[in-house]
C-alpha positions as YAML, in Angstrom:
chain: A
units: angstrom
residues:
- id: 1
  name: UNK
  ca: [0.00, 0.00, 0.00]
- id: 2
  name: UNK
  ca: [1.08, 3.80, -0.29]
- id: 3
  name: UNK
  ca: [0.00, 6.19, 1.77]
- id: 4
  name: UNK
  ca: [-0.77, 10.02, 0.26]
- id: 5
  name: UNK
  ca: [-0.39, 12.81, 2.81]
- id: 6
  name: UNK
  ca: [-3.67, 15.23, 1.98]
- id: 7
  name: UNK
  ca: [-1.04, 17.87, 3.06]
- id: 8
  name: UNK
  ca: [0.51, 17.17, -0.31]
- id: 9
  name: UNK
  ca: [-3.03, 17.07, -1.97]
- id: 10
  name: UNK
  ca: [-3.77, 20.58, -0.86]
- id: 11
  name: UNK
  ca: [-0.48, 21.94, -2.28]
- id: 12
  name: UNK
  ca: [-0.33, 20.45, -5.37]
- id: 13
  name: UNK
  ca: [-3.84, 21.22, -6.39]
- id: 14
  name: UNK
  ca: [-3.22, 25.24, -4.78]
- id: 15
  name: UNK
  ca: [-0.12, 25.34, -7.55]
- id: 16
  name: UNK
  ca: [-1.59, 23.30, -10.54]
- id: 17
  name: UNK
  ca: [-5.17, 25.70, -10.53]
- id: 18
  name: UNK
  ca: [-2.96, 28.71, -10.47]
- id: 19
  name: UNK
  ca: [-0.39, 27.41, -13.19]
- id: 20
  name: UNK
  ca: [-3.84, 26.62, -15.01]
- id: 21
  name: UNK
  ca: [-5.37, 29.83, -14.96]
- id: 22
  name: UNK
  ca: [-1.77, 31.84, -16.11]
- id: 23
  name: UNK
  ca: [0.05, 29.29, -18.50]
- id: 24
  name: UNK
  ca: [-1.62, 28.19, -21.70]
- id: 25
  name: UNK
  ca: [-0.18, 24.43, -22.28]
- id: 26
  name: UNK
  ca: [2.66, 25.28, -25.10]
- id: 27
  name: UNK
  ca: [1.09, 22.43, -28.00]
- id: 28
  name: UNK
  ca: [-2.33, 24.91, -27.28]
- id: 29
  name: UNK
  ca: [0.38, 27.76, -28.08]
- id: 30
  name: UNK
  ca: [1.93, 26.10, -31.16]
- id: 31
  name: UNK
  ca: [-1.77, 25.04, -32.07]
- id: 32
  name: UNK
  ca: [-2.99, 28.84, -32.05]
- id: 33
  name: UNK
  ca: [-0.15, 30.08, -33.83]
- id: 34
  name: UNK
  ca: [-0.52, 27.61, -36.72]
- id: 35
  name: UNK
  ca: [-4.27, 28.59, -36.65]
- id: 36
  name: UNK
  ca: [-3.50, 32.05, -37.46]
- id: 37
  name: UNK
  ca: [-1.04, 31.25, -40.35]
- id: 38
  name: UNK
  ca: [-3.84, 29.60, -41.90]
- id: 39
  name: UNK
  ca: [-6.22, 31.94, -41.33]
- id: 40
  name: UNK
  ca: [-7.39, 34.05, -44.51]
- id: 41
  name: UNK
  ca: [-9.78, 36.59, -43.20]
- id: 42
  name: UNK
  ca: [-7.58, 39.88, -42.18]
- id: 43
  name: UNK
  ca: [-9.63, 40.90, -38.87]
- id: 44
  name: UNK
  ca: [-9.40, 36.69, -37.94]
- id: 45
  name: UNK
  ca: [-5.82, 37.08, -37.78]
- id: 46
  name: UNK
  ca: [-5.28, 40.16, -35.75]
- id: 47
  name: UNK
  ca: [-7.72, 38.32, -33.08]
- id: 48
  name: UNK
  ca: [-5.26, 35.59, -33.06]
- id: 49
  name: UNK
  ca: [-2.42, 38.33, -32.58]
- id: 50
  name: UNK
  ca: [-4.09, 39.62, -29.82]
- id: 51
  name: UNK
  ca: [-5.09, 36.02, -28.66]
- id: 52
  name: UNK
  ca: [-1.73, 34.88, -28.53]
- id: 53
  name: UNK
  ca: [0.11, 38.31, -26.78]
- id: 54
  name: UNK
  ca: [-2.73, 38.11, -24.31]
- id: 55
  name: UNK
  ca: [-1.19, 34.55, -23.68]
- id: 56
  name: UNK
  ca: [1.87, 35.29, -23.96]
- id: 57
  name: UNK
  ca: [1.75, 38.43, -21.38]
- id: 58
  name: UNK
  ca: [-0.18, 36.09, -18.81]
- id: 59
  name: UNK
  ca: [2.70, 34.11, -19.12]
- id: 60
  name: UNK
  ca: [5.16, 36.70, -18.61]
- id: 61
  name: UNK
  ca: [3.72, 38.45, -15.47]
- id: 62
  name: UNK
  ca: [1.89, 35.49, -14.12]
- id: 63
  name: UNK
  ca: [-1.60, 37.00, -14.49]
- id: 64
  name: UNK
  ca: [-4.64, 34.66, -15.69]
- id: 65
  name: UNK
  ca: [-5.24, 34.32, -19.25]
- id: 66
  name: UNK
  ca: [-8.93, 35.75, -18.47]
- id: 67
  name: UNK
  ca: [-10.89, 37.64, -15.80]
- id: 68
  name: UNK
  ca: [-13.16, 34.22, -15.62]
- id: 69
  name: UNK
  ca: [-10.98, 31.76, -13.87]
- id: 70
  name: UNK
  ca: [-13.89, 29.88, -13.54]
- id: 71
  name: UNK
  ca: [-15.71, 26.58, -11.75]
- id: 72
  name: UNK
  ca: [-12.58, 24.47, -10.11]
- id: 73
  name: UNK
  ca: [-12.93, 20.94, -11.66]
- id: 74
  name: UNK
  ca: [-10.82, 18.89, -10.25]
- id: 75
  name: UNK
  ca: [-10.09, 14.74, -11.48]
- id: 76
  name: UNK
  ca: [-8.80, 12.38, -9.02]
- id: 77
  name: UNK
  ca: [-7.08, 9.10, -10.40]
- id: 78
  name: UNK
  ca: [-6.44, 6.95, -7.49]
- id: 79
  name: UNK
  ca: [-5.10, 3.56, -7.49]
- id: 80
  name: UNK
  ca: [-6.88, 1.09, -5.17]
- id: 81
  name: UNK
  ca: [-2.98, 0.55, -3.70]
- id: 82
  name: UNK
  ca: [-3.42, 4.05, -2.62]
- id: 83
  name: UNK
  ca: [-4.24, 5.10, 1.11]
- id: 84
  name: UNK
  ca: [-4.85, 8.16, 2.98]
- id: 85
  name: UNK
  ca: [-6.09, 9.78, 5.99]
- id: 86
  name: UNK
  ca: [-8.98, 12.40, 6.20]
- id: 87
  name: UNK
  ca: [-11.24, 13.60, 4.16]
- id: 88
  name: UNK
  ca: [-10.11, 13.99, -0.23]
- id: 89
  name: UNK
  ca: [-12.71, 16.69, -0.85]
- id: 90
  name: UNK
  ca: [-11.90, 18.82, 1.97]
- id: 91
  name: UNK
  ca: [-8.10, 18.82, 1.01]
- id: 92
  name: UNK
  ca: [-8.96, 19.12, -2.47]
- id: 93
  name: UNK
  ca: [-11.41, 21.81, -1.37]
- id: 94
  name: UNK
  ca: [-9.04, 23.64, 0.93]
- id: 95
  name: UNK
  ca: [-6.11, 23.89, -2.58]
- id: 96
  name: UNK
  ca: [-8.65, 25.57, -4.88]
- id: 97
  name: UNK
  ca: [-9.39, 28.20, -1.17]
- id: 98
  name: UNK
  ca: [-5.59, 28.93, -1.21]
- id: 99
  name: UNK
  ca: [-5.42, 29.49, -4.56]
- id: 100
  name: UNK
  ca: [-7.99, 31.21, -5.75]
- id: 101
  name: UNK
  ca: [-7.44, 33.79, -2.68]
- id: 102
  name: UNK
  ca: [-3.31, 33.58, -2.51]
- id: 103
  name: UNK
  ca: [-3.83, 33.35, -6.17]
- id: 104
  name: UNK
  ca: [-6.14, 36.74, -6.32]
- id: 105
  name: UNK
  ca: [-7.87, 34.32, -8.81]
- id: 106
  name: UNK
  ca: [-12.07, 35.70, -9.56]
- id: 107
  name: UNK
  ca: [-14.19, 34.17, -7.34]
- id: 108
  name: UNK
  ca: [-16.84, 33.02, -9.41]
- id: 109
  name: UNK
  ca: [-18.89, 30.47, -7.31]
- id: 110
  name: UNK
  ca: [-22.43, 30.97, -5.41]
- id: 111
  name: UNK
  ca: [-23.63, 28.78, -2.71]
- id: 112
  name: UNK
  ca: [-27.31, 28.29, -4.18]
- id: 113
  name: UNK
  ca: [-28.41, 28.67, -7.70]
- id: 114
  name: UNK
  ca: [-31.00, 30.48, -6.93]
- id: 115
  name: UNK
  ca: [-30.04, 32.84, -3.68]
- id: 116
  name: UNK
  ca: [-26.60, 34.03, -5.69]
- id: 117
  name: UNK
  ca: [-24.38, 34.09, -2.64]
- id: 118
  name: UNK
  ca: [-21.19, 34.00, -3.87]
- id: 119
  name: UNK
  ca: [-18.44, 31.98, -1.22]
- id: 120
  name: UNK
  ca: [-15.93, 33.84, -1.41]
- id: 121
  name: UNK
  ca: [-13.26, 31.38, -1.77]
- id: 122
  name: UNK
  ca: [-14.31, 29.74, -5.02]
- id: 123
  name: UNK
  ca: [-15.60, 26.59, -3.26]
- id: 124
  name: UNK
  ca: [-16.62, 24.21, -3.38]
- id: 125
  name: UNK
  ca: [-14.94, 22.52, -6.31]
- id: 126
  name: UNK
  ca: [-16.46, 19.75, -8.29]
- id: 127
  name: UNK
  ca: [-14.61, 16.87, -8.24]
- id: 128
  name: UNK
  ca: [-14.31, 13.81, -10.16]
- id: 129
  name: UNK
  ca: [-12.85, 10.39, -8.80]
- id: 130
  name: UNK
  ca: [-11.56, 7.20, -11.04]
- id: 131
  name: UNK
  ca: [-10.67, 3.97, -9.33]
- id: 132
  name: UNK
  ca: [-7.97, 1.92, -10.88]
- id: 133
  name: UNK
  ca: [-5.85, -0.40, -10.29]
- id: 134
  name: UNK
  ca: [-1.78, 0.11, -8.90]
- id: 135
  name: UNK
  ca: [-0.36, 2.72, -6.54]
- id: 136
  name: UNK
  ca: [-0.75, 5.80, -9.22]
- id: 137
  name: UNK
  ca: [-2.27, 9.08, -7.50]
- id: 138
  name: UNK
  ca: [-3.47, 11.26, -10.87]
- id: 139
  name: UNK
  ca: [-4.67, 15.07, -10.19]
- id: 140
  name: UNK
  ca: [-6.30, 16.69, -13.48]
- id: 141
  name: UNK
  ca: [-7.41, 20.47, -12.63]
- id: 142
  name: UNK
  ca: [-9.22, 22.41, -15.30]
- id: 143
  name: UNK
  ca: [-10.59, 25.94, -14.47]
- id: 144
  name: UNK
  ca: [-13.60, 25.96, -16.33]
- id: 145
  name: UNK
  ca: [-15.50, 29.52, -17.42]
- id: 146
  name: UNK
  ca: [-18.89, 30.37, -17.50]
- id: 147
  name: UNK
  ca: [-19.54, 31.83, -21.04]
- id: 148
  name: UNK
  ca: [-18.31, 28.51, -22.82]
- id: 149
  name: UNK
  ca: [-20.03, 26.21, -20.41]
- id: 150
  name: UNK
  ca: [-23.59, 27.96, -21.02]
- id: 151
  name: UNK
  ca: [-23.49, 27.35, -24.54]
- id: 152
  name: UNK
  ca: [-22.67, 23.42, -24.29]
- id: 153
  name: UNK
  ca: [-25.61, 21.23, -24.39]
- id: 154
  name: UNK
  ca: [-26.70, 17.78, -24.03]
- id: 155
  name: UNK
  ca: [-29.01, 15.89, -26.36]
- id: 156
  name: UNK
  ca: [-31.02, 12.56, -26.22]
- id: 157
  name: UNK
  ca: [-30.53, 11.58, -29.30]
- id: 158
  name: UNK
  ca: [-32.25, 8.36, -30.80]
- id: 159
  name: UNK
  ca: [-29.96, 5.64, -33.01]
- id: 160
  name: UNK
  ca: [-32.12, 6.26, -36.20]
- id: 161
  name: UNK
  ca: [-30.05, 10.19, -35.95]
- id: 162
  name: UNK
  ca: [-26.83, 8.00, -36.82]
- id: 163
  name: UNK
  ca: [-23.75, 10.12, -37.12]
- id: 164
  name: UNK
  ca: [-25.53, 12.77, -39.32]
- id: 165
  name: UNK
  ca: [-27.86, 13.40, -36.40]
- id: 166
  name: UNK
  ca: [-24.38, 14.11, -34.40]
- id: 167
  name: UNK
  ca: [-22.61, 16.14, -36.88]
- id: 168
  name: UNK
  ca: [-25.69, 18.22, -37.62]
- id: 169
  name: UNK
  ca: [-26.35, 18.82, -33.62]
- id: 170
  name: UNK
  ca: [-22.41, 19.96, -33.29]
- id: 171
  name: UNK
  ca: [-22.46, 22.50, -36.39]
- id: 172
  name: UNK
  ca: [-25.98, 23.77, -35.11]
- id: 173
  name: UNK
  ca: [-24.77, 24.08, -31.36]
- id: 174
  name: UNK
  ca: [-21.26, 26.03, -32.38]
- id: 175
  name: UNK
  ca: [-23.17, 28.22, -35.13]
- id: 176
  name: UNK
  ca: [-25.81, 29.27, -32.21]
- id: 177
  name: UNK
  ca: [-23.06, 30.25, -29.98]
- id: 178
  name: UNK
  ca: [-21.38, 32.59, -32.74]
- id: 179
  name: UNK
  ca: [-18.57, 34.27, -30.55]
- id: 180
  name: UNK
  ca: [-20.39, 33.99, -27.10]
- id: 181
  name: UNK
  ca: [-18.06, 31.06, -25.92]
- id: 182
  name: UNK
  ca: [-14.94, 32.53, -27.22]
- id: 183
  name: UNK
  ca: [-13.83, 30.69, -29.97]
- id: 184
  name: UNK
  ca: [-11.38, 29.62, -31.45]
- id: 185
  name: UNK
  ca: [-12.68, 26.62, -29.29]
- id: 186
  name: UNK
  ca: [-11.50, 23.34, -28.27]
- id: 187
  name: UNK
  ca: [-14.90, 21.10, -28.50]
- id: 188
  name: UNK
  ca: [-15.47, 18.09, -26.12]
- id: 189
  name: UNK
  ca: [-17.77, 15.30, -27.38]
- id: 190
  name: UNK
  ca: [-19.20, 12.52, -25.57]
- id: 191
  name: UNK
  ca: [-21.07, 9.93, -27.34]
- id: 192
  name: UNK
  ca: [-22.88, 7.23, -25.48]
- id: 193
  name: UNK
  ca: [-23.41, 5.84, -22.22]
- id: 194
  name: UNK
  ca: [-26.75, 7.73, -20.41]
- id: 195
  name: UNK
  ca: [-27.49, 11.00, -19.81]
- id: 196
  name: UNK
  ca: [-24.73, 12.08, -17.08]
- id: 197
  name: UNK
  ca: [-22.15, 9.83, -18.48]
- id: 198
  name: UNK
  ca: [-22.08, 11.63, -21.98]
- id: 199
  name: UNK
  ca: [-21.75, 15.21, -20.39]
- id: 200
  name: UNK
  ca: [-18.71, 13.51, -18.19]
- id: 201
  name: UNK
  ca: [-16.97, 12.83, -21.22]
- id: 202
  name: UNK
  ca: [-17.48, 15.37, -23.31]
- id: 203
  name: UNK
  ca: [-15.90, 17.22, -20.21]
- id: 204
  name: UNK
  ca: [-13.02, 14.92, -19.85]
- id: 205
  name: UNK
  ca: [-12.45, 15.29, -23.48]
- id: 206
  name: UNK
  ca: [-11.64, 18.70, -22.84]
- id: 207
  name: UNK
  ca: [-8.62, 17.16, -21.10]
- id: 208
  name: UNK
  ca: [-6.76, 15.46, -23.90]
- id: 209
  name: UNK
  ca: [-3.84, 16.76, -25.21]
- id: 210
  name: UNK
  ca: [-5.12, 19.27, -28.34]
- id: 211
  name: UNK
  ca: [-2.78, 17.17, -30.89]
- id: 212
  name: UNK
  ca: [-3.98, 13.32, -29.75]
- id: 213
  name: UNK
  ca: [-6.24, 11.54, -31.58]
- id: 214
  name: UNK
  ca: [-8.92, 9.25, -30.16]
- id: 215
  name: UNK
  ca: [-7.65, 5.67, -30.64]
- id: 216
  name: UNK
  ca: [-10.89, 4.25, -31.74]
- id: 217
  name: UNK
  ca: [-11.03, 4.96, -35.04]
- id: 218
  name: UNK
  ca: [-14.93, 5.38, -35.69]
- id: 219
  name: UNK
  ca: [-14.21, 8.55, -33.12]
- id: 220
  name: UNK
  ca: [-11.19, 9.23, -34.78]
- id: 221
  name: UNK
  ca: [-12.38, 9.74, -37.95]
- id: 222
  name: UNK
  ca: [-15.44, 11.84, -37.10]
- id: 223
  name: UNK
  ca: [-13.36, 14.22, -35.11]
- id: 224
  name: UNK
  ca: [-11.83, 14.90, -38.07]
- id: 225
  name: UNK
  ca: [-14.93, 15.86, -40.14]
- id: 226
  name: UNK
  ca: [-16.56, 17.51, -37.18]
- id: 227
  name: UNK
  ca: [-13.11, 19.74, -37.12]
- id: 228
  name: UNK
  ca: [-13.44, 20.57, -41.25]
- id: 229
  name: UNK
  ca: [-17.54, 21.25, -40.56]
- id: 230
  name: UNK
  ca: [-17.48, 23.43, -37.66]
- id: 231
  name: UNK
  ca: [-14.92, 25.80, -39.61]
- id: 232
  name: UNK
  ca: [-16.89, 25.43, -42.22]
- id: 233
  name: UNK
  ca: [-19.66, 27.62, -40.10]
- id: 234
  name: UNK
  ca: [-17.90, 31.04, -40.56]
- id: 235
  name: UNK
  ca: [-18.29, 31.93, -36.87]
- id: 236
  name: UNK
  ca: [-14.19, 32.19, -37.17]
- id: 237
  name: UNK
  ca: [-12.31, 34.01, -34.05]
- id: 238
  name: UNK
  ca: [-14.10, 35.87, -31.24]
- id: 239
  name: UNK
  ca: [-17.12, 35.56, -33.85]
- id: 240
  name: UNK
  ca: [-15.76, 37.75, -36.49]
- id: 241
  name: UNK
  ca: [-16.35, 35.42, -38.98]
- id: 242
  name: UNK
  ca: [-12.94, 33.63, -40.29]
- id: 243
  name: UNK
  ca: [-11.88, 30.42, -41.47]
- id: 244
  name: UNK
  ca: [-10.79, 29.32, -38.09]
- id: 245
  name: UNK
  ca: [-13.51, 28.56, -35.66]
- id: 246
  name: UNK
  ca: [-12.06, 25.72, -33.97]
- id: 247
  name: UNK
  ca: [-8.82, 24.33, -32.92]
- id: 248
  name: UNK
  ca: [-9.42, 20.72, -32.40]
- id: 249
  name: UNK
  ca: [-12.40, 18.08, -31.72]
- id: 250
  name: UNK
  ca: [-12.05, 15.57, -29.00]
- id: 251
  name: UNK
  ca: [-14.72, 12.45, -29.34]
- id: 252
  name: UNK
  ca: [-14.79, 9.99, -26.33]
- id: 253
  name: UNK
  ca: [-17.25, 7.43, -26.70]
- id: 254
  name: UNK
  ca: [-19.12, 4.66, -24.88]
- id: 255
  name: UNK
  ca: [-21.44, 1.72, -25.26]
- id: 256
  name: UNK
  ca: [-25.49, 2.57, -24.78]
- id: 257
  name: UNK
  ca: [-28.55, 1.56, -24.11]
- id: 258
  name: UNK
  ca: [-30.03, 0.02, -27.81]
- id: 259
  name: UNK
  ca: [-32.67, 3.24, -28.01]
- id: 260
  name: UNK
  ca: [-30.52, 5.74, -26.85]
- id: 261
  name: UNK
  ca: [-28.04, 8.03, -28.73]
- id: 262
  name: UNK
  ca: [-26.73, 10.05, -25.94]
- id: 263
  name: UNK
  ca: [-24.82, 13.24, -27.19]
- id: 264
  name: UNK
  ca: [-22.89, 16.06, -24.61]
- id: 265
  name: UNK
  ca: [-21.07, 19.03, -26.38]
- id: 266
  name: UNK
  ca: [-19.02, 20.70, -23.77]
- id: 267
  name: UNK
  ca: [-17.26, 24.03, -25.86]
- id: 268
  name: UNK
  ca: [-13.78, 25.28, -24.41]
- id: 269
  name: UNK
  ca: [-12.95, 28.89, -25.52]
- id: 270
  name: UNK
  ca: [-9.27, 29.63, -26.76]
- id: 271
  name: UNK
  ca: [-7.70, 29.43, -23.38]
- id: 272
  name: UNK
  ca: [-7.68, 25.73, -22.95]
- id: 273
  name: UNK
  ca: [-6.54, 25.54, -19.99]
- id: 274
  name: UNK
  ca: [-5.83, 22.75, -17.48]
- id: 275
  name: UNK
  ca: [-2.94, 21.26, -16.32]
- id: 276
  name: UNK
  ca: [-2.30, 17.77, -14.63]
- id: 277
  name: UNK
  ca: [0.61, 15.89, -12.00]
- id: 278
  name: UNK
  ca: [1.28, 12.36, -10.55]
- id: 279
  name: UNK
  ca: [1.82, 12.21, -6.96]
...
């Protein structure tokens, strides 16, 4: 067995959420650059100038990439090898406290939908645990904004909507947000499973490294056209129209029920940010 001091928890998750919310990962650098080579529309490519100093300054002074630093979101891989004493969430918790306030990161969460009381603190976080097998201890942190997350949807789909149904659903979903989620966006698709299950993975699709490919390769090959399609749209950067509306597609997929077609589209603006570290 290994044993995990929470201590260590706390810290690592305080540094990794303020890393997040300052350093854009440098393939989603490389990524925007190329974007803005082959963008053709003039204004398109003097957003992506201004995309990439914004990013770049952040960087420099260690200020976040946007005033949103958003909903903590916080993965936990633990290995059933692992061990520890106390409570996860309230060390996981008390990192995203330190650093949103030793961070001077926004504070963006209310205690109740509907009373609007915000905490102060940015807690609590919402947190994600996988069980596998081994001693590993996984933390994925993404920081996830408001504006992008209102215009993701999910949608029961039925089997008879085959992959056209999907495809049309995506291009209609990224064409209704226009430049309200802050493209050029990163778009996480989940496929499958139920109702919560597709939303979790079109959320932990978000997490994949921009220039992987999904190793199945029905999801492979559809996050390619869903990539050509959804530029195809003309929203382009900051919805000024453009060539260049998204950076990459990420399709995770599941098996279903035999009448369902479960579909989640979580959007990502341009600052994809999240960062990850083994303990």
């Amino acid at each position: 067995m290994r044993k995990i001091d929470l201590k260590d928890v706390t810290k690592k998750i305080k540094e990794l959420f303020i890393d997040a919310c300052s350093n854009l990962p440098e393939n989603v650098m490389e990524t925007l650059k190329k974007a803005k080579e082959q963008e053709q529309s003039p204004l398109c490519k003097d957003v992506f100038s201004q995309i990439i100093a914004n990013a770049e300054l952040s960087k420099e002074k260690q200020l976040p990439l946007c005033q949103d630093t958003g909903v903590a979101v916080v993965f936990l891989t633990i290995g059933s090898e692992v061990v520890f004493e106390g409570d996860i969430y309230q060390a996981v918790n008390e990192g995203v406290r330190l650093a949103y306030t030793d961070g001077y990161l926004r504070k963006s969460v209310v205690r109740h939908p509907l009373d609007r009381v915000n905490t102060k603190d940015n807690t609590p976080a919402i947190v994600h645990i996988k069980m596998v097998p081994g001693d590993v201890f996984k933390i994925d942190v993404a920081p996830k904004g408001g504006g992008s997350e209102n215009l993701s949807t999910v949608k029961m789909l039925i089997p008879a909507d085959g992959v056209e149904g999907i495809k049309n659903l995506v291009v209609k979903t990224v064409a209704e947000a226009g430049g309200k989620p802050c493209p050029p966006l990163v778009i996480g698709v989940g496929i499958g499973g139920n109702f919560e299950k597709c939303a979790l993975m079109a959320k932990e699709a978000l997490l994949r490294e921009i220039d992987d490919e999904s190793p199945d390769p029905i999801a492979r090959e559809l996050e390619k056209e869903l990539l050509e399609l959804v530029n195809n749209t003309g929203v382009g950067a900051m919805g000024f129209g453009g060539t260049k509306t998204c950076l990459a597609v990420k399709v995770n997929v599941h098996p279903c029920h035999i009448a369902s077609l479960p579909v989640a589209i979580n959007l990502q603006c341009h600052s994809a940010r999240h960062k990850s570290a083994n303990l």
